[in-house]
MARKELO-393897 format. One record per residue (C-alpha): residue in three letters; x, y, z. Coordinates in steps of 0.1 Angstrom, whole numbers, plus 5000, padded with zeros to 4 digits. Each point is the difference from the previous one (the first is absolute). Example, Ala and Ser with C-alpha at 12.3 -4.5 7.8 and 13.67 -1.06 7.14 Angstrom:
BEGIN
ALA512349555078 SER501450344993 
END
This chain:
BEGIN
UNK533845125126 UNK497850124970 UNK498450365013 UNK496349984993 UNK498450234975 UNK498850325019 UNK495950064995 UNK499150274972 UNK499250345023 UNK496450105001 UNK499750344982 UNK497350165025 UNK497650314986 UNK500850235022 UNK499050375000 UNK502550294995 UNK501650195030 UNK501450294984 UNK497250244997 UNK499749944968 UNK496749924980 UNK501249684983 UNK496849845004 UNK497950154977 UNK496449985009 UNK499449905034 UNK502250185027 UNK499850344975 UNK497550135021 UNK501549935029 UNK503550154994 UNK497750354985 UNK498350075036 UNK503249945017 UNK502050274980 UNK497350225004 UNK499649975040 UNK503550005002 UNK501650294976 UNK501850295013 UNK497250224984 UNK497149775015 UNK499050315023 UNK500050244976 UNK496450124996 UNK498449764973 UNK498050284981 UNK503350154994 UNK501749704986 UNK496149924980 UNK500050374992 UNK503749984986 UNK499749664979 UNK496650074982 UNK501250384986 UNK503849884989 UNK498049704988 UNK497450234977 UNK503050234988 UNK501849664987 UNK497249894983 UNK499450304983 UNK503250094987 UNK501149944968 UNK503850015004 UNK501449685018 UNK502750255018 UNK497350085027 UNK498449685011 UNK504249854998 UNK500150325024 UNK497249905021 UNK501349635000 UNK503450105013 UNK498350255023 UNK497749695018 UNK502949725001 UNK502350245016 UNK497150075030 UNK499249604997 UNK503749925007 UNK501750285017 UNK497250115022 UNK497449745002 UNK502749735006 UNK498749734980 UNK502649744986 UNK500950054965 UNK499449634994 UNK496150045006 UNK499850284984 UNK502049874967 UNK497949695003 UNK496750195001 UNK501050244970 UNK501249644979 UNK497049864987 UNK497450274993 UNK503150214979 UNK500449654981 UNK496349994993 UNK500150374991 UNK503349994975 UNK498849674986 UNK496450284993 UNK502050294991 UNK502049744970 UNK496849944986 UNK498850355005 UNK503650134976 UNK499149734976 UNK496450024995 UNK499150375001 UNK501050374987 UNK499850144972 UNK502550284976 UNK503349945001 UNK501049584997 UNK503049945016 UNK500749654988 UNK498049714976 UNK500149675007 UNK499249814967 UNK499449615001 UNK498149764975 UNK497149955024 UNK500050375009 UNK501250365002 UNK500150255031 UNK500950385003 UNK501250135031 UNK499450395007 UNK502050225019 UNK496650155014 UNK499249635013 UNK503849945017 UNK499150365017 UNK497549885017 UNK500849665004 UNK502750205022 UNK497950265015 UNK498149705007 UNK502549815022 UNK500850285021 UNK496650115010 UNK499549645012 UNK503250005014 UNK498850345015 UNK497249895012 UNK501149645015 UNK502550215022 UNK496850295016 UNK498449615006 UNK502449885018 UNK500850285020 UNK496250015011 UNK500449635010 UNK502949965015 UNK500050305025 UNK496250015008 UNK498149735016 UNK496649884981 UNK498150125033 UNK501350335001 UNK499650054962 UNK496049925008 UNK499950225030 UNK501450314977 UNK497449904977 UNK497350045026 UNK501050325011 UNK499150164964 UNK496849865001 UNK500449674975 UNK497149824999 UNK500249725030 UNK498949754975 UNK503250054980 UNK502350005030 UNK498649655011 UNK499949864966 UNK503550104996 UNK501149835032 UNK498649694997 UNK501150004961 UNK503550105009 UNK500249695028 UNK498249724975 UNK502250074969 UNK502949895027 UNK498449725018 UNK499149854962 UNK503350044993 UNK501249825036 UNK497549744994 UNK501749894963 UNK503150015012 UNK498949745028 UNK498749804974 UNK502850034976 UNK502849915025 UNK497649685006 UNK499749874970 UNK504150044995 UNK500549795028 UNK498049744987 UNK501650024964 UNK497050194985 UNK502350174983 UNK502649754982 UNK498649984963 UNK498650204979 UNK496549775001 UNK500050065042 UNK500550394997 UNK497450024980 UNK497449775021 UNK501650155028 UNK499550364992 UNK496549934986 UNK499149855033 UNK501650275021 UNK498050304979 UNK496749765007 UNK500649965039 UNK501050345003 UNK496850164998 UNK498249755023 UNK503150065025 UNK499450384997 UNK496650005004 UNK499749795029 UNK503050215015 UNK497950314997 UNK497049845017 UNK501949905025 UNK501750375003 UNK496650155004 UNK499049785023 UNK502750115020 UNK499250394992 UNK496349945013 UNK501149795031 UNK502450345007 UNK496850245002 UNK500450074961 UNK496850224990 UNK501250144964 UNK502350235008 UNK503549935005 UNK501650215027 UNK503550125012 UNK501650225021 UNK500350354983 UNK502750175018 UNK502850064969 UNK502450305001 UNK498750334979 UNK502250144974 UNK502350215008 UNK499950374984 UNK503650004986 UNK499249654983 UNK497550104981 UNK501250294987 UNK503149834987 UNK497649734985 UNK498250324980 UNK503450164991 UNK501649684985 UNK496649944982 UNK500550354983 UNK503449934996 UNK498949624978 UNK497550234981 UNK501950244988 UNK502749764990 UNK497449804979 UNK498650294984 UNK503450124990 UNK500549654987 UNK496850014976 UNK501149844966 UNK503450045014 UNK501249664995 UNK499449734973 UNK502749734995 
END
């Protein structure tokens, strides 16, 4: 008896279960709130935490010696991971493609600027380029002060909730206008996002995407419905607002812990400690 030829398996789209942001546009913002309701350091005060992200952040910037922002990077992914609990997955994922985007800029920062020393010629018949040690310095410089700077973001984000952030905001007297404007930006850049992906995972399982002719009609025809879509999604959210008693003025329950004494002083201590180390480390390095 011949055995009949088994049926090819469907290969379903199916959304990942691991915590992990393998999708990445539409769940992102999603999988962001959730680590930040859930942390272990979600109930520390939020002006600490804001406090403690914006004055590391401005010492990494300023310094000239990559040694302190690596500092502050190892200093934020060992609260991110060891005290905040989030999953090293996520938070490698996150970190993946804004440090490509930045070493792909800091390559043609090495190769296209400084000035004194040359480190190396490349010489061609169509054209010559000098590379500087001055330009490699702060092509490196560079990297670390985004990668500096990426890990202050990311502590913000992941252990403090968008609301709370707002609320702190409030308190020192930001202009209401900003707070709102903020809001409402900070939930549309994620429902655009949602709304693509939608789209996108529509047109994939009508073959939209299986030449290079239908990616390009299809992705010309997704960037032209996606503004309608948003739109009438944001009509359709403010109608919602206004059926909710909205007035102008977005409001929330304001009862978020105070910092604590002790937390702030350490916060002003470890600052002084960051300044002094970049002053020492003035013209200190150079590669």
């Amino acid at each position: 008896m011949r055995k009949e030829k088994e049926p090819p398996k469907t290969k379903w789209i199916s959304q990942p279960s691991d915590g992990g942001l393998s999708i990445p546009f539409g769940q992102i913002g999603a999988k962001i709130d959730r680590y930040a309701y859930t942390n272990n350091l979600a109930k520390t005060a939020p002006a600490t935490k804001i406090i403690f992200a914006l004055s590391v952040l401005i010492i990494g910037v300023m310094a000239q010696s990559p040694i302190i922002p690596l500092f502050i990077f190892l200093t934020n992914t060992i609260l991110i991971l060891n005290y905040a609990k989030i999953p090293v997955k996520v938070y490698g994922k996150m970190l993946l493609y804004p440090l490509a985007t930045a070493l792909l800029s800091c390559v043609l920062i090495a190769f296209f600027f400084g000035y004194g020393e040359p480190l190396f010629d490349i010489v061609s018949p169509w054209f010559s380029l000098t590379v500087f040690k001055s330009g490699v310095t702060m092509a490196i410089a560079t990297f670390f002060r985004v990668l500096g700077g990426l890990s202050c973001l990311y502590f913000l984000v992941l252990t403090t909730t968008m609301t709370d952030i707002l609320i702190t905001l409030r308190r020192i007297r930001v202009p209401l206008i900003l707070i709102e404007m903020s809001l409402l930006i900070y939930r549309y850049i994620f429902l655009l996002l949602e709304i693509a992906t939608q789209m996108n995972t529509a047109q994939e399982l009508r073959l939209g995407h299986s030449g290079w002719k239908n990616k390009i009609r299809s992705t010309a025809l997704l960037a032209g419905n996606l503004f309608i879509r948003t739109l009438e999604q944001g009509e359709r959210t403010f109608t919602a607002m206004s059926a909710r008693g909205y007035d102008g003025e977005i409001r929330t329950l304001d009862d978020l812990p105070t910092p604590k004494a002790w937390s702030i002083i350490g916060i002003v201590f470890f600052d002084i400690l960051l300044v002094m180390a970049t002053i020492f480390t003035i013209n200190s390095w150079s590669f």
